[in-house]
N, C-alpha and C positions, 0 to 999 in steps of 0.2 A: 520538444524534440520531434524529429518524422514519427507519423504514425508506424509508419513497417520497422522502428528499431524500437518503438515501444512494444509491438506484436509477438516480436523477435525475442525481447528482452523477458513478456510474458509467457512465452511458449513452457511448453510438459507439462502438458493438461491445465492450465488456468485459461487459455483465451487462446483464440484463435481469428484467423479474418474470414468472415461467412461472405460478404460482397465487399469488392475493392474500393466502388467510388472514385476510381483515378485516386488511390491510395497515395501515390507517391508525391503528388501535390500538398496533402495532408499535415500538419504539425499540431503535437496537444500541446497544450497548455495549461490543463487541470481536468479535474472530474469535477460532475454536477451530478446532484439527481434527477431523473428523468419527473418524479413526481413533487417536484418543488416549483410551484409555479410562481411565487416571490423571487426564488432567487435566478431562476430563466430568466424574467424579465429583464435582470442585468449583467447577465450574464454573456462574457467577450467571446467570438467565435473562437472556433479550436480547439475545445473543449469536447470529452469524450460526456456524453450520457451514460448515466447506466439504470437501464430501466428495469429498478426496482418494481416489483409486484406486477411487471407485464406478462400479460398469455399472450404468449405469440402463436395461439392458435386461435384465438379472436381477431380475423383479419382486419376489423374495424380497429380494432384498439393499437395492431400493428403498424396499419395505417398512416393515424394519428400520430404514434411517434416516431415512423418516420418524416412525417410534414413539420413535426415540430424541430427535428434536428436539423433536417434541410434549411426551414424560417430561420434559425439559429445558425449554421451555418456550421455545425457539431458531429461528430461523429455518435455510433449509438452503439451500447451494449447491452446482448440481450443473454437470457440462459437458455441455453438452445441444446437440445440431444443431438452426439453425432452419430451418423449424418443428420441431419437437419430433412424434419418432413417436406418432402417435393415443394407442397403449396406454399412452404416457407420458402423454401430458397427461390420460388419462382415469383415471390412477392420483394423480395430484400433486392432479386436481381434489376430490377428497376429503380432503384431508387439512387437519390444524385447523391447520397455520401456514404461513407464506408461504415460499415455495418460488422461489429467485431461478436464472437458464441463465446460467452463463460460457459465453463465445468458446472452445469446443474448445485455440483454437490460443494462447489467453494460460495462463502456466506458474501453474498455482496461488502458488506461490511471491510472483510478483508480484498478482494479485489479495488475499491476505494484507497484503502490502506498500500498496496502494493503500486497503484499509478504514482501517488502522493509522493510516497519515497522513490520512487525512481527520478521522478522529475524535481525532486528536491535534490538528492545526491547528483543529478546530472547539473542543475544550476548552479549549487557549489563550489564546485571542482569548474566550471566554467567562468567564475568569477573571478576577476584579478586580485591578487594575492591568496588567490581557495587554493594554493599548493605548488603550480605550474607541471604539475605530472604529465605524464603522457602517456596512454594508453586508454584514453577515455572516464567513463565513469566504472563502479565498483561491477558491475555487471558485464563488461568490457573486459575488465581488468581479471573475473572469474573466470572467462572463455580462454580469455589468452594462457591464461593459466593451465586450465584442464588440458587446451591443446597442446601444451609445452610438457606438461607428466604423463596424459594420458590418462587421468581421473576426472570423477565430477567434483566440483570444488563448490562448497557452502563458505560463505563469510557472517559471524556472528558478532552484535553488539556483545557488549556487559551483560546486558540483560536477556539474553537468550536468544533475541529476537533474530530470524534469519533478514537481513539486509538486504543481502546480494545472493548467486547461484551461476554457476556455469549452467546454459542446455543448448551443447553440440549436439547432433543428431548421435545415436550409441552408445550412449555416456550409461558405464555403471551406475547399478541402483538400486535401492533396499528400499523396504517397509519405510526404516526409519526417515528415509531422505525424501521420500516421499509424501510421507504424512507432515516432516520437518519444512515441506516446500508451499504444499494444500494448506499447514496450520501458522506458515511465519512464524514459528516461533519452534525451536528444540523440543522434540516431543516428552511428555511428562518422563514415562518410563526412562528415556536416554541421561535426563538430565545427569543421574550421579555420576556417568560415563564422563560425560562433557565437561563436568565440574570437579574430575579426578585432579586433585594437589599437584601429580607430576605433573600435568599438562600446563597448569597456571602458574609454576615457579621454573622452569625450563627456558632455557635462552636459546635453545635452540628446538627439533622437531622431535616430534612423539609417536610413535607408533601405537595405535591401541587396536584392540580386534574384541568386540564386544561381540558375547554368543548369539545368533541369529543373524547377524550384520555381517556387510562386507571389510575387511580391512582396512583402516583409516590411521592417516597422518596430519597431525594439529601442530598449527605452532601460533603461539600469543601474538599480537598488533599491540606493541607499544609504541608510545612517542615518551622516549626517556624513560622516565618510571612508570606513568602514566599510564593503564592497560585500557586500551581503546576496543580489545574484544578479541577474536579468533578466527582463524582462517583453517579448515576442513580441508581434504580431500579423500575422496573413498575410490579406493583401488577395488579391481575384478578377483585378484588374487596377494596371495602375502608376500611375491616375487617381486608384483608390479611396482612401482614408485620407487624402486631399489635408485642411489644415489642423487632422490632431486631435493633434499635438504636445503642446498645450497639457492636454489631456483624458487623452493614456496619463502627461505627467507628471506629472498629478495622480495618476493611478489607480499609479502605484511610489511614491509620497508614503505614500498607504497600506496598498499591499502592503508596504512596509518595517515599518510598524507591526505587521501582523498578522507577517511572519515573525520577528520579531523576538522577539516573543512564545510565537513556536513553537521559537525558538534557547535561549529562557532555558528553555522546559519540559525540549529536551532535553536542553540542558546538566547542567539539576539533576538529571535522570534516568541521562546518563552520570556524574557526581561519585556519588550513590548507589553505583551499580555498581561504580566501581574502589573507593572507602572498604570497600563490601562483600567483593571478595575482596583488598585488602589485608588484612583484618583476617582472616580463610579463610586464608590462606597465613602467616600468621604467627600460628597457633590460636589465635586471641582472638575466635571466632565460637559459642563455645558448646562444650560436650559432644552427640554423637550424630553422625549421618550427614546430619542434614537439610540441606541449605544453606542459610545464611543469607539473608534477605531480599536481592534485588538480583544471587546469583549465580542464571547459570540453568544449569544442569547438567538433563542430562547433557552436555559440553562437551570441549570441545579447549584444554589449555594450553598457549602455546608460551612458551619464555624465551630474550630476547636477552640476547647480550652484546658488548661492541666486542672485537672481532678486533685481533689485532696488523697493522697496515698491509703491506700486500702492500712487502715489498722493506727492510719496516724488520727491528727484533730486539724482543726482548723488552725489554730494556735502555731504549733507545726510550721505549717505550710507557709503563714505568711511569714513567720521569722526566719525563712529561705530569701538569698539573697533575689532581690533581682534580672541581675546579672544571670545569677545562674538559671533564673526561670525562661528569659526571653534566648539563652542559648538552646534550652529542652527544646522551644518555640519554633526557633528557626531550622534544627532539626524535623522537628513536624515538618515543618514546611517543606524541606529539602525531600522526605520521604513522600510528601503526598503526589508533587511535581512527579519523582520518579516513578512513583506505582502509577499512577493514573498515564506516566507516557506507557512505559512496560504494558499494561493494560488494555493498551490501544484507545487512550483518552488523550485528550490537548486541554488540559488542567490550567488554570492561570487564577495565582495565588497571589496572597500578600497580609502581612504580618502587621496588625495596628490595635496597640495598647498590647493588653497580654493574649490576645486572638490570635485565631490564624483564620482566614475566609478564604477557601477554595472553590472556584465555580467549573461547574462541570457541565461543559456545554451537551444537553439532550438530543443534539444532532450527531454525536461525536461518535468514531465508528468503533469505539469498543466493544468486546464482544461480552461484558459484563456488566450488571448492571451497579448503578451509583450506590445502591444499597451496597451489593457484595463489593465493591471498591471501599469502602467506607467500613465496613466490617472489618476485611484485610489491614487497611492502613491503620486501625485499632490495635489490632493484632500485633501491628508491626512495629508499633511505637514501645507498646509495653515490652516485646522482648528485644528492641533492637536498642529502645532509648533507657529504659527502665522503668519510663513513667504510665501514669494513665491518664488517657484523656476523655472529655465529655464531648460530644459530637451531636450540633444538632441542623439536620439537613432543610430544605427551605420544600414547599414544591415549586413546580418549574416555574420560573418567571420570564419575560418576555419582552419588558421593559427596562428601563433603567430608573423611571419612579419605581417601578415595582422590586427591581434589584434595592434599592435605599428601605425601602419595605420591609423587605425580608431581611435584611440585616440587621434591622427593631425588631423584628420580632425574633431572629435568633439573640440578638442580647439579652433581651427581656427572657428568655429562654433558659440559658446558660446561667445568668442572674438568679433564677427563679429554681434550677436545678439546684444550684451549690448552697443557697439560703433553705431549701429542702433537704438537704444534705442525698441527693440522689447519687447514686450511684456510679461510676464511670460506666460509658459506653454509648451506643447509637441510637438520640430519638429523632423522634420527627416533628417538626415543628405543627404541624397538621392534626398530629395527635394533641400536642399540649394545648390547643387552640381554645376549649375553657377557662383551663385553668390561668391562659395569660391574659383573657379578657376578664377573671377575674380577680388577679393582680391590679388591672388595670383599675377596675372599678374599686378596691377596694385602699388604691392607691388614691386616688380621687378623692374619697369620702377622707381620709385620712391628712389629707391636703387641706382639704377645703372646708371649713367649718359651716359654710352657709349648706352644705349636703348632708348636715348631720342634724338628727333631732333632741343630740344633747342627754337623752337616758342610757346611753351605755357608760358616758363618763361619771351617771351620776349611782350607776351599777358599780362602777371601778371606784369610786370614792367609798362606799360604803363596804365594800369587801376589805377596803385594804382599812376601812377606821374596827370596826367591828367582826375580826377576820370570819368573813362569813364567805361562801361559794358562789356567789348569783349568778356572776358574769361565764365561769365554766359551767355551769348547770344551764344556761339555759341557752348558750351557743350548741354545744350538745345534743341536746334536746330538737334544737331546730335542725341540727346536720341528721340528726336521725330520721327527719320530717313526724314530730311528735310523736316516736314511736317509745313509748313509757319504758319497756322490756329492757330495749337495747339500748337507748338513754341510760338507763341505770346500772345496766351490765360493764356498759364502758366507765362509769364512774364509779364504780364499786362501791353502791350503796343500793338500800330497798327500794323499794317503785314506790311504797308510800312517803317515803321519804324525799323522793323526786316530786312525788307529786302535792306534797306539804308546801317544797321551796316553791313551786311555780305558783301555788295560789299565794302566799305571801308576797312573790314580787309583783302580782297583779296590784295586791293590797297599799303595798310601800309604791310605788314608783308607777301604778299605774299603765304597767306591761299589758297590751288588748294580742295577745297569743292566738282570738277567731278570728281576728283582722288583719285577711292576705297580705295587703300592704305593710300595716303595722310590722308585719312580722317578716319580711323582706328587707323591709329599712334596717330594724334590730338584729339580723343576719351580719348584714354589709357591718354595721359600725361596731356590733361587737367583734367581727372579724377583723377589722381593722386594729382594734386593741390588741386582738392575743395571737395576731399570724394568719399565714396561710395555713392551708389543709395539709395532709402528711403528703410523703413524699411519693410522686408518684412512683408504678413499676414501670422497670425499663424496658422499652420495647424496639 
């Protein structure tokens, strides 16, 4: 779209144009970051920079990315105080492309977020069969709006999220619309206002006048039954908006249209993205490192799985039909998509065997992190779905060998959790990272007979003929690192007694207990007989 109806579209306090650059020549095409010199490289003209972590009172470093946007042939966003210091604007004034000032105080993250959808909603609605509307895109459609009641008008998803906004010059305005504009999304405090039952069972418009706020009228964006979100206006006074009912329910008639048109774009952008690393996670994405179209690495993978029910058994769990497990499943999955979009994440999931694998690109502009996403989505499952699940996250991976990687090591994980009978909730696969190499290893020896030296089966043979203790006394013993006290404390027998059976199995079988090695081997194989170690704590 032109730059000056993007500018336009970001005006009241988010951005503004500090130098023109023959502005009017100008069309974006997306954001980049200013400090990703990978993805500059190929990176199409048109494109708005936004120079994250620049001092624009380092004239060298100002410089620089002006040269670089120019080489690129990109517009450039910087956080600039208004007015903007002399020696800045008398540097910006020279330079051959337009040069736009963020509000200090909005998080880059959200100014990314706020181009992204604009020029998503505006591609949409410009695509043949995106609706055939007229009045432009959903920020068009705000204006024309406010100028027809004489309010400022907000457009809300489902999810709270602010989409769209009228900003005429004059436009009424509170705390809340303001902080609602700065934070994209309904401010905490407003929510139960916003989420009041009359507003969202109402066929037609709503008056509500929350204390401290200006007077406001809502009325729901349906398509059919289908509630596609909310259309706002806030009046100066309780007088104002008198008779335009009839005018805001036209104007949700066809903001329905245009979001609607903006649900199928995303939709078929998030179906890309899970097809893409389904097919990544179960290598049928190619040979090399690259990722395939749709994954965006470098990223965070986590994998769920349903947890055995707090108070049940395992027994339980698995005479649950199928059916009904891989329905809990794709529920997960249905919630993790939508919290991580809500979020301000671009989530891209997919469901294989009883898992669910969501990867969460580390570039993503949410403004929370994977942990507290993963936490919530926890949260959300058990009271939304009923169930609990085990979640264990990857650290960032980079590749797509490396993605196939972490999804071994989350199985092995999750495997290793429910055979522990751990607990439901979120670990990390980073933390487990002994304990599954020794799985690993104790899986091996338990395998492979030529790894074993043969005295622990001949430990198990004599315990189970002459029910005698050997084999837990002296596993014991060694997880204690021969500490006699606590060896014994956990066996619930005397220390002379512990220390009777160790010199007998020296005696019988020839156990060398001073021999580092010796007593490493006898670790691993006795461990292979009676299990892993307790269950870890969740962290």
């Amino acid at each position: 779209m032109p730059l000056e109806q993007l500018v336009e579209a970001l005006r009241g306090g988010v951005i503004s144009l500090l130098s023109d650059g023959a502005t009017a020549e100008w069309r974006v095409t997306g954001a980049e970051l200013l400090d990703h010199p990978e993805a500059l490289a190929t990176t199409a003209p048109g494109h708005l920079l936004l120079g994250v972590g620049l001092d624009i009172a380092d004239r060298d470093a100002l410089g620089a990315a002006l040269r670089t946007a120019a080489d690129q042939s990109c517009a450039l966003a910087v956080k600039c105080p208004t007015p903007p210091p002399p020696e800045v604007s008398a540097q910006v004034a020279t330079a051959r492309v337009p040069v736009l000032t963020v509000d200090p105080r909005v998080p880059w993250t959200r100014v990314q977020r706020l181009v992204t959808t604009i020029l998503t909603a505006r591609r949409a609605v410009a695509e043949p069969g995106g609706g055939g509307t007229t009045g432009g895109d959903l920020f068009s459609l705000a204006n024309a709006v406010a100028g027809i009641v004489g309010g400022a008008v907000a457009i809300m998803d489902t999810q709270q999220v602010v989409v769209a906004y009228s900003n005429l010059p004059d436009q009424p305005i509170d705390e809340t619309r303001r902080r609602g504009i700065l934070g994209r999304r309904v401010p905490e405090d407003a929510l139960a206002d916003h989420l009041n039952r009359e507003v969202w069972v109402s066929d037609t418009v709503v008056r509500r006048h929350r204390p401290g706020d200006l007077p406001r009228t809502a009325v729901v964006i349906r398509a059919g039954e289908d509630v596609l979100g909310s259309l706002w206006v806030a009046f100066p006074d309780e007088a104002a908006g008198a008779g335009c009912g009839a005018t805001l329910q036209e104007a949700a008639r066809v903001a329905a249209l245009h979001m609607l048109a903006l649900r199928r774009q995303v939709d078929a952008e998030q179906e890309s993205r899970d097809r893409a690393l389904r097919h990544a996670l179960e290598g049928r994405s190619g040979q090399g490192d690259d990722p395939p179209g749709g994954v965006g690495l470098p990223a965070v993978l986590v994998g769920l799985a349903e947890a055995v029910q707090e108070g049940g058994d395992e027994e339980s769990w698995e005479a649950g039909t199928a059916a009904r497990r891989r329905a809990a499943l794709l529920r997960a999955l249905d919630l993790a998509v939508l919290d991580g979009r809500s979020l301000g994440h671009e989530p891209a999931a997919a469901l294989l065997g009883e898992r669910v694998y969501v990867l969460l690109p580390a570039a993503g502009s949410g403004s929370v992190s994977t942990g507290v996403l993963l936490d919530h989505l926890l949260d959300r499952a058990r009271h939304s779905l009923h169930r609990s699940f085990t979640a264990v996250d990857s650290p960032t991976v980079e590749t797509t060998s490396a993605l196939l990687a972490a999804r071994r090591d989350i199985d092995a994980a999750l495997d290793h959790l429910r055979e522990r009978r751990a607990g439901p909730g979120a670990y990390h696969a980073g933390d487990l990272r002994p304990e599954l190499v020794l799985r690993r290893l104790v899986g091996a020896v338990r395998e492979d007979a030529e790894l074993r030296t043969g005295i622990a089966e001949r430990l198990r043979a004599h315990d189970a003929e002459h029910a005698t203790d050997y084999c837990a006394t002296l596993l014991t013993y060694l997880r204690h690192f021969g500490d006699v006290a606590a060896a014994s404390g956990e066996l619930h027998i005397h220390q002379n007694t512990l220390r009777l059976r160790l010199r007998r199995a020296e005696e019988l079988f020839g156990v060398a207990l001073a021999d580092p090695t010796r007593r490493l081997l006898l670790t691993l194989e006795l461990t292979a007989l009676a299990g892993l170690s307790e269950p870890p704590t969740k962290g």
